[in-house]
C-alpha positions in Angstrom: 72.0 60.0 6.0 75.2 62.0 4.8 75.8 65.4 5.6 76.0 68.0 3.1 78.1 71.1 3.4 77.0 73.9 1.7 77.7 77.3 1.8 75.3 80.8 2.3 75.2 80.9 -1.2 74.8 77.6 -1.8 72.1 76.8 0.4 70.3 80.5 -0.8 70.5 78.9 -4.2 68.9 75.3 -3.0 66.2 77.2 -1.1 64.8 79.4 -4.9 65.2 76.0 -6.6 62.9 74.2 -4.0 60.4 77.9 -4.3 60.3 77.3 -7.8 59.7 73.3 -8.0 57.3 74.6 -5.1 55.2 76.5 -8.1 55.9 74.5 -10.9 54.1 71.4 -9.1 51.1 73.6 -8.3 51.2 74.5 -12.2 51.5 70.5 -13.0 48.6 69.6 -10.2 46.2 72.7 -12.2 47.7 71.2 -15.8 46.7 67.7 -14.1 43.2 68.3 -13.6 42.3 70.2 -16.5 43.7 67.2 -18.9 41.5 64.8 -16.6 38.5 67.1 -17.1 39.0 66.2 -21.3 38.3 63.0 -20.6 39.7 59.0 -22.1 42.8 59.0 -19.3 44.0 55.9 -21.4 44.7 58.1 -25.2 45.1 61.3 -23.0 48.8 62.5 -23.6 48.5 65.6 -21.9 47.8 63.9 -18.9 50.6 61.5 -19.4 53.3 64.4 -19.6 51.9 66.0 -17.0 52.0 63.1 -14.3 55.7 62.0 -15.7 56.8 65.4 -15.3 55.6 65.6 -11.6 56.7 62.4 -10.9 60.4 64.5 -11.9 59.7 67.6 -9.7 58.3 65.3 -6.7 61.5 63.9 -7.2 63.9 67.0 -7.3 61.6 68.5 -4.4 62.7 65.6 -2.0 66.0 65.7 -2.9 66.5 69.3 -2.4 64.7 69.1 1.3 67.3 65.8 2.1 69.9 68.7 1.2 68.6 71.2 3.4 67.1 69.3 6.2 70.9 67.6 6.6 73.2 70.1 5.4 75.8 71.8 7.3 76.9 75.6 6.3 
């Protein structure tokens, strides 16, 4: 894994992104369950949105802990 050098600011700034993908995916699991509550999955395009859009954040959460978990300030 490659090192990252960041600095204070840098890794302060990594640290509120990773707080707010943090609460947006709790918002997405919430906005999840409510469109699987309404029902037909399969015509369900809340649903849809919501799972592509965690799929995104998942992503950009991992990314942001590589960062920080091998980063050198």
């Amino acid at each position: 894994m490659a090192e990252t050098y960041l600095t204070r600011a840098g890794h302060a700034k990594l640290g509120e992104d990773l707080k707010a993908l943090m609460k947006q995916k709790t918002q997405l699991s919430l906005d999840i369950g409510e469109a699987r509550e309404k029902g037909d999955l399969k015509e369900n395009a809340e649903y849809h949105s919501a799972k592509e859009k965690m799929g995104e954040v998942m992503g950009l959460i991992g990314k942001i802990q590589d960062k920080l978990q091998s980063c050198k300030i």
